[in-house]
Structures are given as structure tokens and as C-alpha cells.
N, C-alpha and C positions, 0 to 999 in steps of 0.2 A: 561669181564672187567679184566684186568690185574693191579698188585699196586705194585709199586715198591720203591725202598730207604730206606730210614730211618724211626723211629714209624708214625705209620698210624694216618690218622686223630682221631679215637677214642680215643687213648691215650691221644687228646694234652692236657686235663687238670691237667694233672700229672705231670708239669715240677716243679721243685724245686728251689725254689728263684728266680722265673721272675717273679711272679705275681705284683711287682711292676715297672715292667721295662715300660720304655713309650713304646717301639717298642711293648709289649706283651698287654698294655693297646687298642692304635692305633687299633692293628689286630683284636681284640676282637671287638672292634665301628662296621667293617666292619659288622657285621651279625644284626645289626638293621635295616637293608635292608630289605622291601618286594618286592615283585611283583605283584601289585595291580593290575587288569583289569582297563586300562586307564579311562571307563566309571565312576569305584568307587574312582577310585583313589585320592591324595589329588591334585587338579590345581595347573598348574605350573605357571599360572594365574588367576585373581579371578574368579569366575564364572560370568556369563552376569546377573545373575539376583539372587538374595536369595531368600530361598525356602520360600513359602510363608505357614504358619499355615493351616495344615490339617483341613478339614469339622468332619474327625472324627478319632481316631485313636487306634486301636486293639491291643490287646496282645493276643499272640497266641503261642500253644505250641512250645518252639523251636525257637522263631521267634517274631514278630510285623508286624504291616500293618498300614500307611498312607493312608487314602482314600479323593480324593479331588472329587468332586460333578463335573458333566460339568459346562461350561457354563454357567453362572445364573439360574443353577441346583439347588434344595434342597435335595435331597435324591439320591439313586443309581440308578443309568438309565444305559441302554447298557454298563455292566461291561468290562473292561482291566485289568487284572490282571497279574503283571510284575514283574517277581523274580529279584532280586539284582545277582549281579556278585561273581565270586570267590576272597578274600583276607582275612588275618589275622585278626581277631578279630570280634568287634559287627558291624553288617551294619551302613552305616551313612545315612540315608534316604534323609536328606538333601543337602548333596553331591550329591548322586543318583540325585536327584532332578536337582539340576544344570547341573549335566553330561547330563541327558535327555536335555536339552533346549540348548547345546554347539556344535554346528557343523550344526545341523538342528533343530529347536522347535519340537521335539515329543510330549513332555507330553504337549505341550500347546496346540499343532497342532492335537491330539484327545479329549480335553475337547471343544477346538473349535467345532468338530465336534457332540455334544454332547455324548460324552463318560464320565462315571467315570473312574478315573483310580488309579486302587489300587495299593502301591508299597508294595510289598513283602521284608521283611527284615529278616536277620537271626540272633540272636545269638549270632553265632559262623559262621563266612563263612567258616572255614574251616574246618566244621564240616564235619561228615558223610552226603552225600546225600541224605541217605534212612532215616536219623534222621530229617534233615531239610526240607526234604518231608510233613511231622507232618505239617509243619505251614501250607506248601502249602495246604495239603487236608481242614483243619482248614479255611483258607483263602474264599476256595470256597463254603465250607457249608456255612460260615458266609454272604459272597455274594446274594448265592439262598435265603435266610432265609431273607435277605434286601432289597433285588431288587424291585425295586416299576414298573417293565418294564417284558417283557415277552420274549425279546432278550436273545439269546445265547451268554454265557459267552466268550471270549475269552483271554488264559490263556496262561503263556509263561512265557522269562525270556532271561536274555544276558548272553552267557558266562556259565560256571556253574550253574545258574539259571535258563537257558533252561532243562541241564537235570533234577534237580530239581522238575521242575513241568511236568515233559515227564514222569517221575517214578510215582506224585502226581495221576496225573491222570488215567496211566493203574492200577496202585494198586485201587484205586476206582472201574471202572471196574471190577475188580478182583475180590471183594467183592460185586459186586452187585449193587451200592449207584450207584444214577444219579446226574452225575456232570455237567449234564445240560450244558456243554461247547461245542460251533458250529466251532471253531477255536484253534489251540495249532500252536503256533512259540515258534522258535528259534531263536537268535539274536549270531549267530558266537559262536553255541556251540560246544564240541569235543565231538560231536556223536561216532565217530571212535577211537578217543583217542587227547589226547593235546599236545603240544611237549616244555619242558623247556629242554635248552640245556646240555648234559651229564657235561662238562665241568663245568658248571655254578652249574649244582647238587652238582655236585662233590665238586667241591672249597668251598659251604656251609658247609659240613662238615667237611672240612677241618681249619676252623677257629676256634682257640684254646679258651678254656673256655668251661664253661656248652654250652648245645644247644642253639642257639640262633636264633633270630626269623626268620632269612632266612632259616636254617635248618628247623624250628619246620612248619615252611609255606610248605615246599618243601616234607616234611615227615609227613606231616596232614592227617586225613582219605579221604577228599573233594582229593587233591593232588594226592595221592594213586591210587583213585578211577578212577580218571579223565586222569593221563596224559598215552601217549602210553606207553613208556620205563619211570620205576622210581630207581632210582639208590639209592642202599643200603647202609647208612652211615655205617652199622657196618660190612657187608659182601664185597663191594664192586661188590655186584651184579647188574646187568642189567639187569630186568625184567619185564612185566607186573605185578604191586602188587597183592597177592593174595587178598586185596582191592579191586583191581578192579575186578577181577574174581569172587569175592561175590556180587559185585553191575552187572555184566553181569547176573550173574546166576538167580540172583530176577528180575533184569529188565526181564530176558528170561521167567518166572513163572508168568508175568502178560502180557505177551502178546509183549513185547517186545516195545511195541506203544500204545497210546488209541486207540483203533479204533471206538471209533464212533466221534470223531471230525475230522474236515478237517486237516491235518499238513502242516505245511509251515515253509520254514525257508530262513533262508538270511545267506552269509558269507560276512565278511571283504574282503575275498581271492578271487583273481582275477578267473575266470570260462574260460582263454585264455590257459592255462597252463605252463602261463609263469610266474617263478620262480625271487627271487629279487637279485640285487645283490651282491650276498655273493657267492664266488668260495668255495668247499668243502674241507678242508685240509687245509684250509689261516689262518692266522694267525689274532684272533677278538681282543684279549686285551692282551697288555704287559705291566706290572707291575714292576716298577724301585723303585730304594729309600730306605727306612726306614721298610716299609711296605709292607710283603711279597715280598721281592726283587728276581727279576731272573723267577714269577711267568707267564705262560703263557698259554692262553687260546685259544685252536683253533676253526675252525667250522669243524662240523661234514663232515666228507669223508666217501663214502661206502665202503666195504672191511672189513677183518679181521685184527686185530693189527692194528688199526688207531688212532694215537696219535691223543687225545682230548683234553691234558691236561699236563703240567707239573705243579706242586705246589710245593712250597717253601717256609719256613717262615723260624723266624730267632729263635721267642721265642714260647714255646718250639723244639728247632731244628726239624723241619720236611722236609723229600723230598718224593713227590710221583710222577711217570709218569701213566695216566692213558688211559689206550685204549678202541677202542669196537670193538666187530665184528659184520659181519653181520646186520649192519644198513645202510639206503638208507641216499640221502642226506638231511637229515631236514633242517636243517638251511635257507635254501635259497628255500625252497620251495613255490611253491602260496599259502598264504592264508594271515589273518587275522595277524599283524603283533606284537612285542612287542620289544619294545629296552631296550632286557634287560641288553644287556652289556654296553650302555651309563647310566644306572641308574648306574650300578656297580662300573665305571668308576666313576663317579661323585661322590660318595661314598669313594672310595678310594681316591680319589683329596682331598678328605675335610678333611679325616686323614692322609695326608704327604705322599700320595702318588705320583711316578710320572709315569704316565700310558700314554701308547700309542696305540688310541683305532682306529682301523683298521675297524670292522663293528658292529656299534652301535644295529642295528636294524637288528632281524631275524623273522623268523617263529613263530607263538605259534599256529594256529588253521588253519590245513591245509584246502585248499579250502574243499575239495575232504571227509575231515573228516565233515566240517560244513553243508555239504549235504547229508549226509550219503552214496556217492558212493559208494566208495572207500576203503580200506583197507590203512594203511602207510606202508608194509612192502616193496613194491617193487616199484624204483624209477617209470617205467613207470604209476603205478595208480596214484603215491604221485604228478606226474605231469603228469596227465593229462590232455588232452582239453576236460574239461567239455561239454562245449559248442558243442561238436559231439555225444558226446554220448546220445545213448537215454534216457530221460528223466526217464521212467520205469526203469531204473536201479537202481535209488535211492531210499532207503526206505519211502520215504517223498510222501505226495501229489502233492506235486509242490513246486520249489523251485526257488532261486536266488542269482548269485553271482553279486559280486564290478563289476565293468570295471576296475579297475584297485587296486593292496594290498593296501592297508590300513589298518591300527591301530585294533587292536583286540579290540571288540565294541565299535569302533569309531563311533557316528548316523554322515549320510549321508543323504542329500535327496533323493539319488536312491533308498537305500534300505528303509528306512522310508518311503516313499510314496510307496511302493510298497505293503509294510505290511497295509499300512492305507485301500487301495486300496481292499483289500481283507479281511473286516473284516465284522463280521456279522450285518445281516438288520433288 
């Protein structure tokens, strides 16, 4: 990673008599931005339905759980138990709630079948993994100990809450406890690593004032842990977090998997190994106006010295150009999708920006990572066709991709019926 110009983003809260300027108020707004998993997200319309009052409802270390009864249920019967996604702050259970029943009826569509189904909440989403783990193991004793049925639990999560309860579980194993679960899914989680765009890292730290919540999202332990490349506000390095290298190394020390349930998992990302439209080197958002003027954000290119980034603001005077080497092309790669540079966009619009946004929506959770294939370092794995390779390659029991990208835990009826499909009897 290369930084070039004028004081780096670390300094910018040390300029001298802007703190009152609008331009340096405006720039500052920009980092109330998160990057929600569309699942938790807040709708950009209402939901179809409000959540309806829990049968019962947990506190649990780290965490809480909603548990709704099947079907003209009174007690737990054939447990589901479903970790919340990755975002800043406390889970909204209720949100979750809606997100499940918005594209396809999940949660109605296994209480129909008489399931309970527990929602797993955190906290802190963007807590450590291994911390918010605590709820999940918590979750499932509480489960066994309730269960009025002799069904195998099955246990899982979307997003960062797949690996969440993927850790929950071998660490049990680990120790010995029977977690009595016959099933573990995934719902479009970064097995292999996550990908938020270097540029879009970057420009978070580059927004003048203390940290703000796009930064503190982006540089969170969950964040750290979770994505492939995480980019260093205060070094400007590109690296795997030694975050994540601590949650590998515990993952590796319990087995890496549970192994005595069945795994399965689903991506958003297509399994054809075709990538979306985003060319590597293009030009994603250009930033005119008031507000960081002249600022431009590209999509990732492979190669060394690949402009990702120039950044410019006015108050406190900042210029940096930012490159990388040696990374494949993420941006446009198949998988599970997130627009995060139309949020960004949209963001900037609303504080007197004039931006010109070239490609809304990239990569966040490559096919190839949400099935545990693949590695991301080299374009030919990052797009691969799934779909030829032998299936034993993956560290899963059986898996399943989109037919076509879509939305990072976006419910489908392919992949939702496919998980219903294979759950225990």
C-alpha cells in the first residue's frame, strides 16, 4: 500500500480553526455510514410484516435469543437455531425478523413446518467472534435443557453469524459437551475471507474528526477477523489482521469444523464462475462539490502499484493516492453482492455532494469463499466454475450456490428451500 500527498488521514483531527466550517462539518456526517448485511439492515422499505412477540425470550452471555414455538406449538420442538449477521451495534431481532420473511418466508416457512426457531442476537455485532461465540454455545445448552422433542438441533447463521456458531460448535466438541446438533449451515458466510473494497477502507479513514462509525465498523474485531485484506488506518498497511490469524489459529485448535454434525452451506454468489459487471481499474465513484471535491474511488485491478484510490478533502487540507499490489480482482468477482458504493454515494448526496457513481454494487462474499473452496489470492480460484469442480474439494459436506449473484444474505427461494430440504427428522 503506497500514501502519498499531503497529512495522512490520521492527523485529520488536528486542523486549526475548521472545526466550524460547514465543508469540515458536511465531511465529518460522511462516516455515519455503515455497512449493514442487507439481511439486518435498516429497509429501504417497510418490511411485509412486523415482528410478531416472542413465545419466549433469553439473555444470554454476550448476546439474547428470541424463540418463537412452531406452528400452534407450545414449547421447543425440532430446534433452528440462527445467528444474526455482521453490523455496528446491538442486533435488532426484530428487523432480523422481517429480513427472514422479505424475499422468500424463511422463518414462517420452518415454523410452518413445525420447527422452533431461535434467533440468535448479539450485543455487540461487531464484536470479536470468539467473544460472541459465549452466546451461541449459551444458546444451545439452553435449547438441549428445553427441548420437549428428541430431534437434532440445527444450528447456523447468515453472514458472520455462520462463522459465529461454526467456532460455537467445534469449541464444544473441543471440550467434550454434546451439542447434540445433527445439522450446521451457512447462509453466505466468508469461510475463506470477506472482501470490503481497499478504496472504500481507505476513504473511511480518511474522514477528518475522531473515528467515526464507518471507520470503527471497518476496524472492529468481527471486521478484523472476518474480512480477506484489512487495511490499516494508522500504517496504511494491507494485510490479513493478525485478528484474523488469531481467530484461524483457535478455529485450527478445535478442529477447524464440528465434526459430528452434517455442514451445509449456501452462497448468494453464483457457482457458473461468472463475475459481475465491474471491469478492474474503472472508475466506481467520483466525488464533486463542497465535499471532499476531486475524490476518486476505483475498483480493484490485479498487479502491483494499482491505483485504488485518490482522496482529497478541503478541511483539514488532505491529499492521498492509494495503491496495492499483488491482489486479484475482487470487486467484480461471483459471489454474494453488497452496493456499497451506492450507499456511499447516497451519503455523500445528502451532504452537498455531487458524485458520479459508475458501479454501485460489487463483491463482498466470494462464491468460492462461501463454500469453502477456494482460497482469494489467485484470480483463476476467485473465479472459478464451481460447478466443475469436484465437490470433495470443499471443506463442507455438501453445498450450494445462486444461479445467478445476488445480494449478500439476500433469502431466495433456491437457497431457502434447499436448506429446508435438508434439515433434520
Amino acid at each position: 500500500m503506497a500514501l502519498s500527498g499531503q497529512q495522512g488521514a490520521r492527523d485529520a483531527g488536528n486542523g486549526q480553526g475548521v472545526g466550524n466550517a460547514p465543508e469540515f462539518g458536511a465531511e465529518r456526517g460522511i462516516g455515519r455510514l455503515t455497512l449493514a448485511d442487507p439481511l439486518a439492515a435498516e429497509p429501504r422499505i417497510p418490511g411485509p410484516v412486523p415482528a410478531p412477540r416472542p413465545d419466549e425470550k433469553w439473555d444470554l452471555p454476550d448476546g439474547f435469543a428470541w424463540v418463537y414455538y412452531a406452528e400452534n406449538g407450545s414449547d421447543i420442538t425440532k430446534p433452528v437455531i440462527m445467528a444474526d449477521a455482521f453490523s455496528l451495534g446491538r442486533s435488532d431481532l426484530g428487523r432480523l425478523y422481517q429480513g427472514l420473511e422479505t424475499g422468500f418466508p424463511f422463518l414462517s416457512g420452518l415454523r410452518h413446518r413445525g420447527r422452533t426457531v431461535i434467533l440468535l442476537g448479539f450485543d455487540e455485532r461487531s464484536a470479536s467472534l470468539m467473544d460472541n461465540a459465549n452466546a451461541a454455545i449459551t444458546a444451545v445448552q439452553r435449547t438441549i435443557a428445553e427441548q420437549r422433542d428428541h430431534t437434532r438441533l440445527t444450528v447456523g447463521g447468515f453472514g458472520t453469524g455462520g462463522l459465529v456458531t461454526r467456532y460455537a460448535l467445534a469449541k464444544l466438541e473441543h471440550t467434550g459437551a454434546d451439542h447434540c446438533t445433527g445439522l450446521y449451515f451457512s447462509y453466505d458466510s466468508p469461510h475463506r475471507g470477506g472482501v470490503v473494497p481497499l478504496a472504500l477502507q481507505a476513504f473511511a479513514h480518511f474522514i477528518p474528526g475522531p473515528e467515526n462509525d464507518l471507520a470503527r465498523q471497518l476496524n472492529s474485531p468481527a471486521a478484523r477477523q472476518t474480512l480477506w485484506r484489512h487495511y490499516d488506518g494508522e500504517t496504511g498497511a494491507v494485510r490479513p489482521d493478525p485478528e484474523r490469524e488469531k481467530f484461524l489459529d483457535a478455529l485450527g485448535r478445535f478442529g477447524h469444523w464440528p465434526q459430528l454434525p452434517r455442514t451445509i452451506a449456501v452462497a448468494n454468489g453464483a457457482g457458473n464462475g461468472r463475475g459481475l459487471p465491474v471491469p478492474p481499474g474503472d472508475l466506481a465513484l467520483k466525488i464533486n462539490g463542497p465535499v471532499f471535491p476531486g475524490t476518486a474511488l476505483y475498483t480493484q485491478g490485479a498487479g502491483d502499484g494499482v491505483r485504488v484510490a485518490d482522496l482529497k478533502r478541503l478541511l483539514p487540507p488532505a491529499a492521498q493516492r492509494i495503491t496495492t499490489d499483488g491482489l486479484p480482482e475482487l470487486d467484480g468477482a461471483p459471489g454474494g453482492t453488497l452496493d456499497a458504493y451506492r450507499l456511499l454515494a447516497e451519503r455523500l448526496d445528502a451532504h452537498g455532494a455531487e458524485t458520479d457513481l459508475r458501479h454501485p454494487t460489487v463483491c463482498a462474499v466470494p462464491s468460492v469463499s462461501a463454500v469453502a473452496i477456494r482460497d482469494l489470492d489467485r484470480h483463476d480460484d476467485l473465479y472459478a466454475d464451481i460447478a466443475s469442480l469436484p465437490p470433495e474439494q470443499s471443506e463442507l459436506d455438501e453445498f450450494h450456490c445462486s444461479a445467478t449473484n445476488t445480494g449478500h444474505t439476500a433469502l431466495t427461494r433456491e437457497l431457502c428451500t434447499w436448506i429446508m430440504d435438508r434439515l433434520p427428522v
